[in-house]
C-alpha positions as CSV (number, residue, x, y, z in Angstrom):
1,X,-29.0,200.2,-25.3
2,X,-29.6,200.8,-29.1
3,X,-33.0,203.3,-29.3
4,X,-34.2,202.8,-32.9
5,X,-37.2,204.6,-34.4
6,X,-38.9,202.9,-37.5
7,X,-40.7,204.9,-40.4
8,X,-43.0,202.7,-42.8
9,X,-46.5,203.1,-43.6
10,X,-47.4,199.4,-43.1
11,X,-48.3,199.1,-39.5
12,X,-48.4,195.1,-39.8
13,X,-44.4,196.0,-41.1
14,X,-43.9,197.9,-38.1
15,X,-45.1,195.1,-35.6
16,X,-42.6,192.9,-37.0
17,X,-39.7,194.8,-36.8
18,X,-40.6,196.0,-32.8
19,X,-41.5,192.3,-32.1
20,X,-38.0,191.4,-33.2
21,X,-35.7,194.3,-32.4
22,X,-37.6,195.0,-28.7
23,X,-36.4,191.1,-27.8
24,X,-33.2,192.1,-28.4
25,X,-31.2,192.6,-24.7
26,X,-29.5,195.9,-26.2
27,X,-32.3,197.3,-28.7
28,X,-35.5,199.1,-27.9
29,X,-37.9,200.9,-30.2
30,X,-39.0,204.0,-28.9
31,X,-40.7,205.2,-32.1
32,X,-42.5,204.4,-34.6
33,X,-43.5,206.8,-37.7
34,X,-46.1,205.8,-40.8
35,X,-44.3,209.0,-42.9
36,X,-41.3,211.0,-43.3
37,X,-42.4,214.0,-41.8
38,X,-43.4,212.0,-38.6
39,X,-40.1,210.1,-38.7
40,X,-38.4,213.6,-38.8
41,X,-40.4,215.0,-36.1
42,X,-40.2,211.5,-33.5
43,X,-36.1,211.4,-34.5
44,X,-35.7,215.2,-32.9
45,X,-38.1,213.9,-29.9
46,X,-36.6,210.9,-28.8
47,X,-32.9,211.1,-30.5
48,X,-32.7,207.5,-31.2
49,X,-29.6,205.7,-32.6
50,X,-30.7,204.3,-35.8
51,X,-33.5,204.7,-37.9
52,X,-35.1,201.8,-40.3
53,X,-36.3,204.4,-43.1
54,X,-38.8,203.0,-45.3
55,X,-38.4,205.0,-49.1
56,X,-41.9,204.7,-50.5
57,X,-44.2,205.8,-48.3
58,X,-47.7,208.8,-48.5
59,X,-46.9,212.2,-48.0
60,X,-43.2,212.8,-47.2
61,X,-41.2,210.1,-48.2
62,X,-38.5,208.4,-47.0
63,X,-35.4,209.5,-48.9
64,X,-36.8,213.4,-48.2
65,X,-37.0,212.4,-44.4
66,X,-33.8,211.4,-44.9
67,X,-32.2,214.9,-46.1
68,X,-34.3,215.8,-43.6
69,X,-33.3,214.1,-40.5
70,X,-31.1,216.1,-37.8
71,X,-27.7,215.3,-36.8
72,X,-27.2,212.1,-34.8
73,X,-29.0,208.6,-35.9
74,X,-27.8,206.6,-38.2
75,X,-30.4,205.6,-41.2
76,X,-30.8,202.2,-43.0
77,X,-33.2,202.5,-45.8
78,X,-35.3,200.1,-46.1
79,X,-36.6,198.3,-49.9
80,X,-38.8,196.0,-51.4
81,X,-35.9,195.5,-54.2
82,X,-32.5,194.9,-54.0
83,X,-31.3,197.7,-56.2
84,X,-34.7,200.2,-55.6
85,X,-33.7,203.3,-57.6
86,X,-33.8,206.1,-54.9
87,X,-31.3,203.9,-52.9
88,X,-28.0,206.0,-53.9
89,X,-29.9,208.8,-54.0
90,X,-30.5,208.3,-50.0
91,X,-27.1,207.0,-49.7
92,X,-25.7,210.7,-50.9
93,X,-28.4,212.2,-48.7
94,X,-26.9,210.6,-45.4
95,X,-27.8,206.9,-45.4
96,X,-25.5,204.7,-43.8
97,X,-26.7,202.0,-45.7
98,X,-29.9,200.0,-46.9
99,X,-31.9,196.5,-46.2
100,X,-34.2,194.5,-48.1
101,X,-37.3,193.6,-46.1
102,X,-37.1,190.1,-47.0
103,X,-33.9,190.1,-44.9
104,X,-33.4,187.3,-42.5
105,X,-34.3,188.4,-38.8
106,X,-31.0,187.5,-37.7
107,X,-29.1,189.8,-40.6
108,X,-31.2,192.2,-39.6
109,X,-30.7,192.1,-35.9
110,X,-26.4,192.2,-37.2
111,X,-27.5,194.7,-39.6
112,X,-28.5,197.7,-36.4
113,X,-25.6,196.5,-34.6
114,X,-23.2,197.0,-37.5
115,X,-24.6,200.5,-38.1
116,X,-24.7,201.5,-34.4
117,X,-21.1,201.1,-33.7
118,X,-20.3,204.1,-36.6
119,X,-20.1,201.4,-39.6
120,X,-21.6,201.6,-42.9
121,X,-24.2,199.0,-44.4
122,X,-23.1,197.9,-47.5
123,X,-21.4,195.1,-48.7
124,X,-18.5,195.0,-51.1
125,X,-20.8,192.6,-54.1
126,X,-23.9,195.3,-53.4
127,X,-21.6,198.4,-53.2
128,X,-20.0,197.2,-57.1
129,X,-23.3,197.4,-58.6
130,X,-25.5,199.7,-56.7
131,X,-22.9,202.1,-57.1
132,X,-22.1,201.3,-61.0
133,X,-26.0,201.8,-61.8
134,X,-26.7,204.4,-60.2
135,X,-24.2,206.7,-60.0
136,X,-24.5,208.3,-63.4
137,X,-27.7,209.5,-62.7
138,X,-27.5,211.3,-59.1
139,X,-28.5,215.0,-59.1
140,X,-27.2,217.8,-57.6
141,X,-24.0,216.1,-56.5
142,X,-22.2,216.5,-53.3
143,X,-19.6,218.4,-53.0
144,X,-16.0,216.6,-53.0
145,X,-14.3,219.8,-51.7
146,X,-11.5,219.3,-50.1
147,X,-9.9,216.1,-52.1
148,X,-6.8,218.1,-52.8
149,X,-6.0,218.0,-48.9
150,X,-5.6,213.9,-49.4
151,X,-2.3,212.5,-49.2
152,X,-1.4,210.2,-52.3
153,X,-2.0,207.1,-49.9
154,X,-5.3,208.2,-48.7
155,X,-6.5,209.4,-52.0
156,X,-6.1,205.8,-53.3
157,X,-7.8,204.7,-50.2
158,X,-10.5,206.2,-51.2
159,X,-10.6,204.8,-54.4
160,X,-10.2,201.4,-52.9
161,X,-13.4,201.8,-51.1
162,X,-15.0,203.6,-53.8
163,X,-14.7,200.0,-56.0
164,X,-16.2,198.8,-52.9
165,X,-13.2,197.1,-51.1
166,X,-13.0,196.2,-47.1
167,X,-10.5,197.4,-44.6
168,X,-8.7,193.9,-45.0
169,X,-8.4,194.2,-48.8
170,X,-7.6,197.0,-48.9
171,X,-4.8,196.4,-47.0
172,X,-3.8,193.3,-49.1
173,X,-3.4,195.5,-52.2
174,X,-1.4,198.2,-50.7
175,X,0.4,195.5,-48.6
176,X,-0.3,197.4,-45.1
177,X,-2.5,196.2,-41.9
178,X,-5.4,195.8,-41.7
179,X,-5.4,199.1,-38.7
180,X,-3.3,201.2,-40.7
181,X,-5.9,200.8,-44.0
182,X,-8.6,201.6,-41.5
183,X,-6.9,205.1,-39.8
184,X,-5.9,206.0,-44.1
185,X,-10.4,206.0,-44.2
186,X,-10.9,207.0,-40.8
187,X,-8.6,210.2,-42.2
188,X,-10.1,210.4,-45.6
189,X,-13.7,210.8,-44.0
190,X,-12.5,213.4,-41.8
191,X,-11.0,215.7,-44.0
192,X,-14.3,215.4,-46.6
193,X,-16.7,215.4,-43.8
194,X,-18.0,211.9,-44.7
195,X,-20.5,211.0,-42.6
196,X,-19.6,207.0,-43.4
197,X,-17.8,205.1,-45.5
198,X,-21.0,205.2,-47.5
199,X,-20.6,208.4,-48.3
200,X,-17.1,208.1,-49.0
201,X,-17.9,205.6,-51.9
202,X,-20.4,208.5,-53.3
203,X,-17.6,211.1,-53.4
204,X,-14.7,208.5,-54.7
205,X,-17.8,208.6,-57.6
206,X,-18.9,211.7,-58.0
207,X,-15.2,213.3,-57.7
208,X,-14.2,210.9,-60.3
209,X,-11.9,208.9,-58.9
210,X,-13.9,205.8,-59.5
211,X,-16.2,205.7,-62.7
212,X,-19.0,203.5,-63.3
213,X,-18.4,200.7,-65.3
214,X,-14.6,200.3,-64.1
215,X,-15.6,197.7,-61.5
């Protein structure tokens, strides 16, 4: 069973995603937050699996939550826009990924599955220019310590999925499986601590192996 808190300040919001996500044979919602600091409490309470983090919300918002959340579930930010400005900057504070809220029910049902089973949210077309946009402008960027202790291979891994390739084409271009392209990231993230292959795309950025505008 997926246990999923959601954090937004629209209660009629709320409703729609519990209606939706409670029908689901392996999802329940066993919290529901209308701030950060609320989400940040419930989330140490009842330790669900994934957290639909709204950003703009009164009081403590969402991509402080966020920073904010201790270890263990997974956050999707949620956004009124496609490319919402504060969405890298929650991406490099521990996002796995973000949603729009216009997203179909069914996406969205794929969508806490996807980041339940230890995947990252974020498609290879949104990755390109959410990534290109915003990545000039972070702020106190995180560290990329430990990029020297990269093999050759893994180190252009990780700029592979830095430009926002798969697993599969990634292993096209370096002519390799599919599996051995996924244990070159699996090993990448370990040795920098990478939550997710979200965060790996940040530090492919912010180490500058991948600049924006190169995509």
């Amino acid at each position: 069973m997926i246990k999923l808190l959601l954090a937004d300040d629209q209660a009629l919001v709320r409703a729609g995603f519990k209606a939706l996500l409670d029908a689901q044979p392996d999802m329940s919602v066993v919290a529901e937050a209308a701030d950060g600091a609320e989400a940040v409490r419930l989330a140490a309470e009842h330790h669900p699996d994934v957290v639909l983090m709204d950003i703009r919300m009164p009081g403590t918002d969402g991509l402080t939550a966020t920073r904010q959340m201790p270890e263990g579930p997974r956050i999707v930010i949620l956004t009124t826009f496609e490319l919402d400005e504060y969405v890298f900057e929650a991406l490099r504070g521990g996002a796995s990924g973000f949603l729009v809220k216009d997203t179909e029910p069914a996406e969205l049902i794929q969508a806490v599955r996807v980041v339940a089973a230890g995947e990252a949210l974020l498609s290879p077309s949104v990755t390109r220019r959410l990534i290109a946009e915003y990545a000039s402008r972070a702020k106190e960027p995180l560290a990329a310590g430990g990029l020297d202790q990269l093999t050759d291979r893994e180190r252009e891994v990780l700029t592979l999925v830095g430009s926002g390739m798969t697993n599969d084409e990634i292993a096209a271009r370096l002519f390799m499986s599919p599996a051995t392209a996924k244990t070159h990231v699996s090993r990448a993230m370990m040795k920098l601590h990478a939550r997710d292959r979200a965060q790996l795309v940040v530090i492919a950025y912010e180490s500058g192996l991948v600049k924006p505008g190169w995509l």
